[in-house]
C-alpha positions as CSV (number, residue, x, y, z in Angstrom):
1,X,-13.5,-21.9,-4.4
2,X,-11.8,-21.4,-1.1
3,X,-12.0,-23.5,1.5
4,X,-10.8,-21.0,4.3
5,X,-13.6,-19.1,5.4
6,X,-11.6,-15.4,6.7
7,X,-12.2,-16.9,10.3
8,X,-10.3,-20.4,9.3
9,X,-7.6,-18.1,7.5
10,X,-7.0,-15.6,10.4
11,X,-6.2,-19.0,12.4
12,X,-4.4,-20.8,9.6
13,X,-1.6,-17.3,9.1
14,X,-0.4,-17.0,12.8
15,X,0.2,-20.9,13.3
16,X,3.8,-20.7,11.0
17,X,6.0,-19.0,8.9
18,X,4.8,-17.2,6.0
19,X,6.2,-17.8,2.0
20,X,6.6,-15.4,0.3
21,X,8.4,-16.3,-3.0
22,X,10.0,-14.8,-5.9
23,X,8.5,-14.6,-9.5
24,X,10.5,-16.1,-12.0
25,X,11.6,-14.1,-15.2
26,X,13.2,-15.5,-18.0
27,X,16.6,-13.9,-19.4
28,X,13.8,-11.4,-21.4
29,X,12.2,-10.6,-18.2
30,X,9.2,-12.6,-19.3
31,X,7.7,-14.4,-16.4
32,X,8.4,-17.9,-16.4
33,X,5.7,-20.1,-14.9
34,X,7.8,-23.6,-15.5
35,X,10.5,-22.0,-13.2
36,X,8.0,-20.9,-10.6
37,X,5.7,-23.8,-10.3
38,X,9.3,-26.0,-9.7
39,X,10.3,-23.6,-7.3
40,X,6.7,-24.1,-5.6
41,X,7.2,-27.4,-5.3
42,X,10.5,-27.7,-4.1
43,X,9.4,-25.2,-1.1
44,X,6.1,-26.9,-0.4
45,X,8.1,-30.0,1.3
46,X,9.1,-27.6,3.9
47,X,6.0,-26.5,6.4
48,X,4.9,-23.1,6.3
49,X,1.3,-21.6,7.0
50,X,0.4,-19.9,4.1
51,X,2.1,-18.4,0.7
52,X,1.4,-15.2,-0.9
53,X,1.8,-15.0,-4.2
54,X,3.0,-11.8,-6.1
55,X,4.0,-9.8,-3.1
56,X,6.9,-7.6,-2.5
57,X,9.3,-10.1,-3.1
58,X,7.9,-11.5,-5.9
59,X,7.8,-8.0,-7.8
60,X,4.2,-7.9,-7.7
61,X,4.9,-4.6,-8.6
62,X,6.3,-4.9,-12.0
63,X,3.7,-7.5,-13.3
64,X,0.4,-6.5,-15.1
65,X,-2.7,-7.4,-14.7
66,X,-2.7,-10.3,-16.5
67,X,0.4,-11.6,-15.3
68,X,-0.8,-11.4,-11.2
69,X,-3.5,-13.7,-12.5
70,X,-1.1,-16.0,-14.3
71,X,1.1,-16.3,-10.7
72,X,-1.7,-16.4,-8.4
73,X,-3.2,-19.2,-10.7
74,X,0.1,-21.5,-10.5
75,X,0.5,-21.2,-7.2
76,X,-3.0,-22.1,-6.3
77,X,-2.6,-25.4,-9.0
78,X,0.8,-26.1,-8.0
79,X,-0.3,-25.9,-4.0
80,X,-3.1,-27.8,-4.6
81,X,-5.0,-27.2,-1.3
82,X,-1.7,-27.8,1.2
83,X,-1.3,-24.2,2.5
84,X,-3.8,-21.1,1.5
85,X,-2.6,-19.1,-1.2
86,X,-3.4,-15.3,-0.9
87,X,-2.8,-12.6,-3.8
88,X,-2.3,-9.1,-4.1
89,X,-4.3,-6.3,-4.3
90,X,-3.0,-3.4,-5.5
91,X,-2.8,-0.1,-6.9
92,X,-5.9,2.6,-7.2
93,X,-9.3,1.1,-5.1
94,X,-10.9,0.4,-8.7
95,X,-7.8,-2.2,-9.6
96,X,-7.4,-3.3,-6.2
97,X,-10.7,-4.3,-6.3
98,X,-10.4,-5.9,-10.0
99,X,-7.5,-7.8,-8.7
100,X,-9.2,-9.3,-5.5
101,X,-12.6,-10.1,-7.8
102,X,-10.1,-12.0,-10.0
103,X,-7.7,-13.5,-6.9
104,X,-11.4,-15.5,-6.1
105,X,-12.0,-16.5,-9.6
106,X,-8.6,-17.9,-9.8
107,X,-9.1,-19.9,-6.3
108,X,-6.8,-18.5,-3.9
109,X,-8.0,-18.1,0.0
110,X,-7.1,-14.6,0.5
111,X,-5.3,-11.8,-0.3
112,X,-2.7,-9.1,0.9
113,X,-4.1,-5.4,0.2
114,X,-0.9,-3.2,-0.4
115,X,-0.7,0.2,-0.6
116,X,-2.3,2.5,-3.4
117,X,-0.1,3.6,-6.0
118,X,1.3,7.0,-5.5
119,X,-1.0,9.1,-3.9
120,X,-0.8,10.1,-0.2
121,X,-4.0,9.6,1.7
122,X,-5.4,10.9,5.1
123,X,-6.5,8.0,7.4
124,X,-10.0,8.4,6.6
125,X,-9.7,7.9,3.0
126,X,-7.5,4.6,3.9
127,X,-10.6,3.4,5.3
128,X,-12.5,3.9,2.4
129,X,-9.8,2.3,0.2
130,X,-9.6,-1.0,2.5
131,X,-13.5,-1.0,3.4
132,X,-14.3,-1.1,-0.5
133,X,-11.6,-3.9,-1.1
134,X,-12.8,-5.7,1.8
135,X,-16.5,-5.4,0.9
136,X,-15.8,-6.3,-2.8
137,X,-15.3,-10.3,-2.3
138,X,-15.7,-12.7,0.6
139,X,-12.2,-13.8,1.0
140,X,-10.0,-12.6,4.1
141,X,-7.9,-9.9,3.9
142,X,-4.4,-8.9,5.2
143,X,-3.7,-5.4,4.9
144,X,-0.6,-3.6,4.3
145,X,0.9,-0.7,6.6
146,X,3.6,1.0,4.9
147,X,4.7,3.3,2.8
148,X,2.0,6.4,2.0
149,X,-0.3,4.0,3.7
150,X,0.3,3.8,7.3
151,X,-2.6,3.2,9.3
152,X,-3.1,4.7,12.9
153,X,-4.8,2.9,15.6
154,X,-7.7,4.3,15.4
155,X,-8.2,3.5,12.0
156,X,-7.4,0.1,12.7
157,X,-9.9,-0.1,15.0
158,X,-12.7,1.0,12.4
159,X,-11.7,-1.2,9.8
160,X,-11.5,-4.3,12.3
161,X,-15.4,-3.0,13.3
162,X,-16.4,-2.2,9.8
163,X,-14.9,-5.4,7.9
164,X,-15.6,-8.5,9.7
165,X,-13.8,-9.8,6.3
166,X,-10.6,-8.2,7.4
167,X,-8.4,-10.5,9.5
168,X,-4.9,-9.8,9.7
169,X,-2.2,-6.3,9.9
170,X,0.7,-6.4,8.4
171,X,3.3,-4.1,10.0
172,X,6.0,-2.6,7.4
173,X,7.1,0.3,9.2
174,X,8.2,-0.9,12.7
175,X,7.3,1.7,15.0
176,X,7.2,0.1,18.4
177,X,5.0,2.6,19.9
178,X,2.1,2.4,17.1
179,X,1.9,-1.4,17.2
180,X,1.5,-1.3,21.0
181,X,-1.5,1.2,20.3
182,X,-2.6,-0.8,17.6
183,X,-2.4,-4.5,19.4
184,X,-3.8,-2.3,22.9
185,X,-6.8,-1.1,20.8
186,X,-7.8,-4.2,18.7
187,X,-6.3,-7.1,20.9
188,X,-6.4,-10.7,19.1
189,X,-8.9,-9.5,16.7
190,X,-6.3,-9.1,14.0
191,X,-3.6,-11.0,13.0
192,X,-0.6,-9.7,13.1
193,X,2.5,-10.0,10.4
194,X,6.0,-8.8,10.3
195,X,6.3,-6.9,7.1
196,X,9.6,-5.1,7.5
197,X,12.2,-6.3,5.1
198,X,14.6,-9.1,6.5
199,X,11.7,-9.6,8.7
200,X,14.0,-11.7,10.9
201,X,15.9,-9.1,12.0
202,X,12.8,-7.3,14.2
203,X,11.2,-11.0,14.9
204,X,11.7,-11.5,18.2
205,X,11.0,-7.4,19.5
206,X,8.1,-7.7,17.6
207,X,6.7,-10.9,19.4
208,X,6.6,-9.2,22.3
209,X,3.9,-6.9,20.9
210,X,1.4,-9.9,19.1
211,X,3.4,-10.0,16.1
212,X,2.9,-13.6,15.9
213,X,4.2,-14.5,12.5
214,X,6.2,-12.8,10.0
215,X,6.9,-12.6,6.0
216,X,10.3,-14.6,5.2
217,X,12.0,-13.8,2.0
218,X,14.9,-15.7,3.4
219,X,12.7,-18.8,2.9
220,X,13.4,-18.6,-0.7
221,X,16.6,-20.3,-0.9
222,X,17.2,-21.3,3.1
223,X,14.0,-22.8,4.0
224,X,15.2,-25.0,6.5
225,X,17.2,-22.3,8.1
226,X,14.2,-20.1,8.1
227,X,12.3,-22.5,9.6
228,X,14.5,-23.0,12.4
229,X,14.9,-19.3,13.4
230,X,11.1,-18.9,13.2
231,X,10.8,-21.5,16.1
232,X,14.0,-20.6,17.9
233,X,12.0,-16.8,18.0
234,X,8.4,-18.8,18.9
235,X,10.5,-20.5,21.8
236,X,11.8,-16.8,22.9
237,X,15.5,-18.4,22.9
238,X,17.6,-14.9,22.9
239,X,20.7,-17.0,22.7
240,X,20.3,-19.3,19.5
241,X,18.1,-16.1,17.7
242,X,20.8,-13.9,18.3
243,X,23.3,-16.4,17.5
244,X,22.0,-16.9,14.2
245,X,21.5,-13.0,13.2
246,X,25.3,-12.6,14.0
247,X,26.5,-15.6,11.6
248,X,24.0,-14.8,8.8
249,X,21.5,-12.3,9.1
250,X,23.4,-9.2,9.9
251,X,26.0,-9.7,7.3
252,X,23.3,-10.2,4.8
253,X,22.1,-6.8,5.6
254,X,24.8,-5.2,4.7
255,X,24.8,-6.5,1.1
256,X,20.9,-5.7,0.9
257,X,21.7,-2.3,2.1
258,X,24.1,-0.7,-0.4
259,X,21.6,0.0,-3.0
260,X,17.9,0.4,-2.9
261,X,15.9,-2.1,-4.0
262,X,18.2,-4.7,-3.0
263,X,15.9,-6.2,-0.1
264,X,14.2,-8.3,-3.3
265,X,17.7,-8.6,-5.8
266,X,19.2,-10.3,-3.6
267,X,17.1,-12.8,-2.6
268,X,16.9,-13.7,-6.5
269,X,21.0,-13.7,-6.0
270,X,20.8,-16.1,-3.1
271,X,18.4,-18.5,-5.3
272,X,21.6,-18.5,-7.9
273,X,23.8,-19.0,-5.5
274,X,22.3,-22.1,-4.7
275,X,22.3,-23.4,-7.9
276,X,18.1,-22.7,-8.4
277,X,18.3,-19.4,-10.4
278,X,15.1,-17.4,-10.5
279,X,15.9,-14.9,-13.3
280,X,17.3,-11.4,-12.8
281,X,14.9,-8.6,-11.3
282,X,12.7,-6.2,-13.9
283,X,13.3,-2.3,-13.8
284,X,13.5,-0.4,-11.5
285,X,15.6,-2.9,-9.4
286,X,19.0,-3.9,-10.6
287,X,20.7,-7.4,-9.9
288,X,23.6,-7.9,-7.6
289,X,26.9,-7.2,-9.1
290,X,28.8,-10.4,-9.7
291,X,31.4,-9.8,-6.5
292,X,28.4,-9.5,-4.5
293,X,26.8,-12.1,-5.3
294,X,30.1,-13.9,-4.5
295,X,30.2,-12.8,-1.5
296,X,26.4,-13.7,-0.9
297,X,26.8,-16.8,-1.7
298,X,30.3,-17.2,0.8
299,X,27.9,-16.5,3.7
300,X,25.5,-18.8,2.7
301,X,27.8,-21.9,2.6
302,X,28.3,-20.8,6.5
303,X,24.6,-22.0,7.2
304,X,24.2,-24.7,4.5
């Protein structure tokens, strides 16, 4: 059982930067839970404030059922109580449902609602869809913007009134204008993640409008370094943020950008590169090709 009531949790998220780790896959794309429970532990000697399990950048996608419980269950042993540890909900409301009645049998703190599969959805219907996850356990709840999922102020707004279980935003589309109706509407009553891919790249605009904290897949295999350009942005200093996106995070871009899908491969070929290989990606994505990867791991040696 949890012990971070949605309250303790909301506080807990916007005090550091957020994990969000890879799944390990074994050469037969079978997930391997040795890999990932040493990969846990080397991470956990750096501080963060909380690590999702399963997400976006750990392919939560492309598990089953029965592997998200496996994940969310070696992270929560493996942690052991020194951050929270929130899993995914996903899919139709039925399995999103399933998945967060499971994510509190299995011990984690909280969980990250994503989007539901497919379909496109008026706001109301969103509502529904986060109201029923919310009402379906007692843990806290970080919803998901993106994708055919995009919540409005408004709706916002209802869900924060509706769901007192519901304590945090996660922005994955980026439009400047919506978070500032958003954080105008519903003030401190949410907390508010960075969700955009490279979140580092939009982390210090995004400050500016309560984005406090923000997902880091770059935390995977440059934890210091992640560490150290989530406080540079905390401390507002233009000079070393923008120093830093220039000698690493721009040029990474443009590898992630050449072929969809790439925002989570190459994090996977970063892990390689630094000699603590994660497994290649499942379909749909496709790994790096080897002279990218080379030249991934070029740039990192310029911030090891």
């Amino acid at each position: 059982m949890t012990e971070y009531s949605p309250t303790d949790l909301a506080a807990q998220l916007k005090s550091g930067l957020l994990s969000f780790p890879v799944t390990h896959f074994t050469d037969t794309l079978e997930f391997d839970e040795a890999g990932y429970r040493k990969h846990l532990g080397w991470l956990s000697q750096f501080p963060v404030a909380g690590l999702f399990a399963a997400g976006g950048t750990g392919e939560g996608f492309s598990l089953t059922f029965e592997e998200t419980d496996r994940v969310v269950r070696a992270a929560v042993e493996e942690v052991a109580g020194a951050v929270p540890v929130l899993a995914p909900a996903t899919g139709s409301t039925a399995n999103a449902i399933a998945q967060a009645k499971a994510a509190e049998a299995a011990g984690a703190d909280g969980l990250l609602l994503m989007p539901p599969y497919l379909t496109e959805a008026g706001q109301a219907g969103l509502v529904e869809h986060v109201s029923r996850v919310c009402e379906a356990t007692g843990l806290g709840v970080v919803v998901y913007s993106r994708a055919n999922a995009v919540l409005q102020a408004e709706a916002v707004a209802t869900l924060a009134d509706r769901n007192p279980t519901l304590i945090g935003f996660k922005d994955g589309i980026g439009n400047i204008e919506q978070m500032t109706r958003t954080y105008a509407r519903v003030g401190d009553r949410l907390t508010y993640v960075g969700g955009l891919p490279t979140a580092e790249t939009f982390a210090l605009p995004l400050l500016q409008l309560g984005v406090s904290t923000y997902s880091s897949a770059l935390f995977n295999f440059a934890p210091q370094w992640a560490i150290d350009f989530y406080e540079a942005v905390r401390a507002q200093d233009r000079t070393e943020v923008y120093r830093r996106l220039n000698e690493f995070v721009i040029p990474y871009l443009d590898i992630r950008d050449r072929t969809p899908g790439y925002a989570v491969s190459i994090v996977k070929a970063g892990l390689a590169a630094i000699g603590r290989p994660a497994g290649p990606v499942r379909p749909p994505l496709t790994d790096l090709r080897d002279d990218e990867v080379a030249e991934l791991r070029d740039l990192i040696a310029r911030i090891a």
